[in-house]
C-alpha positions in Angstrom: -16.4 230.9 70.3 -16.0 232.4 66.9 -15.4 230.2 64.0 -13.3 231.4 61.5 -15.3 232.7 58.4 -13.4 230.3 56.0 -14.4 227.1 58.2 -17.9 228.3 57.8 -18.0 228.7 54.1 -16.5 225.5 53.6 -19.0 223.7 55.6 -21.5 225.6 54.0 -20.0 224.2 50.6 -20.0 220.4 51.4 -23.3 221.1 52.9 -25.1 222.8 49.4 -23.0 220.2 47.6 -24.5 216.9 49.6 -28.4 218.5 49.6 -27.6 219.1 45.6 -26.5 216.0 44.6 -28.8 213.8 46.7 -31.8 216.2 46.1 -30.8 216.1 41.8 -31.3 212.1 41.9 -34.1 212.2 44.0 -36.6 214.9 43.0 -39.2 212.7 42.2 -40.4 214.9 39.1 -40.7 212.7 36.6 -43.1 210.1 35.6 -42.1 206.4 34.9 -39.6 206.1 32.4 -40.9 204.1 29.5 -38.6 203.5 26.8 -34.4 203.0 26.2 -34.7 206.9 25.6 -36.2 208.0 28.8 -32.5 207.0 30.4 -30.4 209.4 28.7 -32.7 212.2 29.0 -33.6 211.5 32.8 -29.6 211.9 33.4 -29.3 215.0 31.7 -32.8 216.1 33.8 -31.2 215.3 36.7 -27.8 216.9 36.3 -29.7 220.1 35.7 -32.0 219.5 38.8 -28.8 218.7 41.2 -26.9 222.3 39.6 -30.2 224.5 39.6 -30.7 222.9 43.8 -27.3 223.9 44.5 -27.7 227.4 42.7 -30.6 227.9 44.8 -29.6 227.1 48.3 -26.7 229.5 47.4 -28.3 232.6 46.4 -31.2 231.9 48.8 -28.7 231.4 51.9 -27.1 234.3 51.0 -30.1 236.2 51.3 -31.5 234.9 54.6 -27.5 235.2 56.1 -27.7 239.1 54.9 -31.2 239.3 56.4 -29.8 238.7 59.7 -25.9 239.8 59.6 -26.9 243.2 58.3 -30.2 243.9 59.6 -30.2 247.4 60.9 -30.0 247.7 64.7 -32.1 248.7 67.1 -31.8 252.6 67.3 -29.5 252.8 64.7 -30.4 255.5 61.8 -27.5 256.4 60.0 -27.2 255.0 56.6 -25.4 252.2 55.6 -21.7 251.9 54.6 -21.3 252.9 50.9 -19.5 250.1 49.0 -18.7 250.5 45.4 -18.4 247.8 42.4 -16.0 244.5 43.3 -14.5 243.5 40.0 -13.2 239.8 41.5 -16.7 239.4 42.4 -18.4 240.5 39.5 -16.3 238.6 37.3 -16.9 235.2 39.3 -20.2 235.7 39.2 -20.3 236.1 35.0 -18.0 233.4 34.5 -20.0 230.2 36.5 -23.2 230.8 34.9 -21.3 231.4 31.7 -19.2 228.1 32.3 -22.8 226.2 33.6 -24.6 227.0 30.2 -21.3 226.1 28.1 -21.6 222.8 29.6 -25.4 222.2 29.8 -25.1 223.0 26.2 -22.7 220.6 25.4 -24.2 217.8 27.5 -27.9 218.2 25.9 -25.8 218.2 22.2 -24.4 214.7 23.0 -27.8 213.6 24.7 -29.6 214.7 21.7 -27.2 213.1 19.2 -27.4 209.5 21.3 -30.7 209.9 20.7 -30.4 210.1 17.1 -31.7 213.7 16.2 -28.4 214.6 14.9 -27.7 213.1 11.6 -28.6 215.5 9.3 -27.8 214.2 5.6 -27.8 210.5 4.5 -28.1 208.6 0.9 -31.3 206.8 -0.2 -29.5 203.5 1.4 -29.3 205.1 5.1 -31.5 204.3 7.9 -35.3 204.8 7.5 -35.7 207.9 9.9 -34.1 210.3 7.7 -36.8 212.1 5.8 -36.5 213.0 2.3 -37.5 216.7 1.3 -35.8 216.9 -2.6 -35.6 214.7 -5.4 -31.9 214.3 -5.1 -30.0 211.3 -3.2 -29.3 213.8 -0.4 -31.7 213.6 2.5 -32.5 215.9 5.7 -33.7 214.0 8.9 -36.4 215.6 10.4 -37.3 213.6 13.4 -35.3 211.9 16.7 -34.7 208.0 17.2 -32.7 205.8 16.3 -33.0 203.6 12.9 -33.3 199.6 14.1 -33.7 196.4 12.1 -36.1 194.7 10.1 -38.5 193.7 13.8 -39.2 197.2 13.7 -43.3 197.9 13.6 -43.8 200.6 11.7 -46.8 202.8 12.4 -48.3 206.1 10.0 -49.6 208.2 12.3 -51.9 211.1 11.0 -52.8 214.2 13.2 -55.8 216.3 12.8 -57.6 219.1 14.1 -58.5 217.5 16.9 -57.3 213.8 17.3 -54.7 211.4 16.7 -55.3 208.2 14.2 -52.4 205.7 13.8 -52.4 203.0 10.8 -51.2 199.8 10.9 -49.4 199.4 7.1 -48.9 195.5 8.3 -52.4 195.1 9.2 -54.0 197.8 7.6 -55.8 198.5 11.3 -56.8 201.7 11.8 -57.1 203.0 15.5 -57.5 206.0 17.4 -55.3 204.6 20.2 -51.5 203.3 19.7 -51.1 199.9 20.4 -47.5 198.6 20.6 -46.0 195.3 21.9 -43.4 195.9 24.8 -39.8 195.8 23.6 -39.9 196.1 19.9 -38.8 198.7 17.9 -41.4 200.9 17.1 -41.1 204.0 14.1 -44.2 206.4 14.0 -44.7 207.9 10.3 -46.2 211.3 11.3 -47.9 214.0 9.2 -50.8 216.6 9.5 -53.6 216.9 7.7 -54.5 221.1 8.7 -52.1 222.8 11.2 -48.6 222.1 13.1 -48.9 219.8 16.0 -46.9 217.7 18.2 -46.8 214.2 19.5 -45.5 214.2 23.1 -45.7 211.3 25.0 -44.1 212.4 29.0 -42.7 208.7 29.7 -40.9 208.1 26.8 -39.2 211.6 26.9 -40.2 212.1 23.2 -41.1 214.5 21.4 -41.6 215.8 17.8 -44.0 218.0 15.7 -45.8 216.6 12.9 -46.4 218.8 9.4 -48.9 219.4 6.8 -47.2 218.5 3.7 -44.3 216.5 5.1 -43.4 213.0 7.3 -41.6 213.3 10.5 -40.2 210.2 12.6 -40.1 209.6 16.0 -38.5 205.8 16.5 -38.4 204.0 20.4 -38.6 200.9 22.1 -40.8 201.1 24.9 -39.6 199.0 28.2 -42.6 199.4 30.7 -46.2 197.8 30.2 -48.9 200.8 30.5 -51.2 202.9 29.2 -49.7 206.8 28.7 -51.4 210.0 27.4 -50.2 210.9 24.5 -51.0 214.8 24.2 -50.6 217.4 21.5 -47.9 219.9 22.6 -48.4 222.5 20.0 -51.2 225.1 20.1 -53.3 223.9 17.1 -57.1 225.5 18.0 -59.3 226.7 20.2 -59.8 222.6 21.3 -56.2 222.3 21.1 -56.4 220.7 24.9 -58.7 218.0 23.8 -56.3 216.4 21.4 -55.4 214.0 23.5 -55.0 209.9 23.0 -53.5 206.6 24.6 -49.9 204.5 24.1 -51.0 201.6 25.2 -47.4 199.3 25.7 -48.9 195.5 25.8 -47.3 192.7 26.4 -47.1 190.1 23.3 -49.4 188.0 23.8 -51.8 191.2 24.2 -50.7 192.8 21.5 -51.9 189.7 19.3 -54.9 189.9 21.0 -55.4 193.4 20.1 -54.3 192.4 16.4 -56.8 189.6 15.9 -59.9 191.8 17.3 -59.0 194.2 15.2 -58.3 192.9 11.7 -60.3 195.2 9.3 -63.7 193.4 7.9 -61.7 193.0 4.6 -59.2 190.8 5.6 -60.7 188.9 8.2 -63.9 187.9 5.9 -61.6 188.0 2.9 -63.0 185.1 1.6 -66.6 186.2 1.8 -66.2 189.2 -0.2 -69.2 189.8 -2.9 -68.6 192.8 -4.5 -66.4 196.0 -4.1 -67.4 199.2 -3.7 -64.9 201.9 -5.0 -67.7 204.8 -4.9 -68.2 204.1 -1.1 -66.6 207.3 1.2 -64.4 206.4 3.8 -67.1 208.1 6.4 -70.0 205.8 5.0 -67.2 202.5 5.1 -66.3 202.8 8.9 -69.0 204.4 10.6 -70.8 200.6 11.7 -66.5 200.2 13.6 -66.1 203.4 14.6 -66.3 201.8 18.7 -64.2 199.4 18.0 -61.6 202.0 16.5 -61.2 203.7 19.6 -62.0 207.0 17.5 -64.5 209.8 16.7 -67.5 210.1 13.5 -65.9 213.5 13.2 -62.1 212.3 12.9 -63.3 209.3 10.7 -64.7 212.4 8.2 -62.0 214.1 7.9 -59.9 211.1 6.0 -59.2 211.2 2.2 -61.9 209.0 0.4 -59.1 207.5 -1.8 -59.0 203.3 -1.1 -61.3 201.2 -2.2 -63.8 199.3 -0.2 -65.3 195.7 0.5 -68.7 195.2 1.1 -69.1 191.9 2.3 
């Protein structure tokens, strides 16, 4: 029985169609999304997976149908039939990948811009993740997230050849693992000390260099409890794959935990203060809490010595 060609094509196309749309919601390729962001950019992921799958079984079916329609017979040597250029074809075959990246480009713009990286010039009075670079009124964002409220925990995060440490203004804690409560706006204050680097952190689907000389922002709310790597994605040094930390999304009542055995020495024994030390380095001050910091002797020498000390 021989099926008409056009019967198989189109059962071919409603096949590729079903595998690509089932297959681009259910790759499985991404780790838990953690925060409000990860949703907009897991759609946009998946469109691409579900048009690259489709792309794929096409030009790969192709090739395994020509395998096998025009393999060359037994006994037969002459040479194959000589087909020059088909313009229909050719132009079909410019204009859909044309069309797909004309509309993968639109659909990251407006995923980008929901995510709040596209808001380029704002007044002193605008929200807080716009970055000033001049003297003027006029700023330029450099950063993604939205701006929230006045619940928002801010956090300066400082990055260094090779490690992350993250300040607590609030508190004045200083860790070398991010501690966040679960489902509050959180804005990290980043700059480097040395070199570019970048704070990436896979299940929030964030993120953003950090640079000597100037703040950039990177705002969230984080949805899932966990602990996630946060990893430098920019080459920075030879140790550049060591630079590696921990988001750690706590629930409230463990985030206050965190908080109160954590307090610096200053302000938890406030009240016991004798004298105060304004010649003391920074190195000599937090050396006896560098375990409890979560950090390094080396990243704790590398900080300015410019804030005066307690000794209690």
């Amino acid at each position: 029985m021989n099926i008409p060609s056009s019967i198989i094509t189109l059962i071919a196309g409603v096949l590729i169609t079903l595998i690509s749309l089932w297959y681009g919601q259910n790759h499985g390729l991404m780790p838990v999304a953690a925060s409000e962001n990860a949703e907009e950019v897991d759609k946009l992921f998946n469109f691409m997976m579900t048009i690259a799958t489709g792309l794929f079984l096409l030009v790969e079916g192709s090739l395994v149908y020509s395998l096998f329609k025009f393999r060359r017979r037994k006994g037969d040597t002459s040479d194959g039939p000589h087909i020059e250029g088909n313009v229909a074809l050719e132009v079909v075959w410019t204009a859909i990948p044309v069309m797909i990246v004309f509309v993968l480009a639109f659909y990251s713009f407006q995923t980008y811009n929901k995510l709040g990286g596209l808001d380029p010039v704002n007044t002193k009075d605008s929200p807080p993740q716009q970055i000033a670079i001049n003297s003027h009124d006029d700023q330029i964002a450099l950063g993604i997230g939205k701006s929230f409220g006045k619940d928002v925990l801010s956090v300066d995060v400082q990055a260094m050849q090779y490690a992350w440490l993250f300040t607590y203004p609030e508190t004045g804690i200083v860790s070398g693992e991010l501690h966040v409560p679960n489902n509050r706006p959180v804005q990290l204050d980043m700059t480097a000390k040395d070199v570019l680097h970048a704070f990436w952190v896979p299940q929030l689907r964030l993120k953003q260099d950090t640079i000597p000389g100037r703040k950039s922002i990177i705002s969230f709310i984080p949805t899932v409890e966990g602990d996630y790597p946060i990893v430098c994605a920019e080459l920075c040094g030879p140790y550049h794959g060591g630079m590696k930390s921990v988001l750690h999304v706590d629930s409230q009542d463990s985030y206050d935990e965190w908080l109160k055995s954590n307090k610096p020495i200053q302000e938890a024994h406030l009240e016991k203060t004798l004298t105060v030390d304004n010649n003391s380095s920074n190195e000599k001050f937090l050396t006896p809490y560098i375990e409890n910091m979560g950090t390094e002797k080396d990243t704790v020498a590398e900080l300015p010595n410019n804030y005066p000390h307690h000794d209690s």
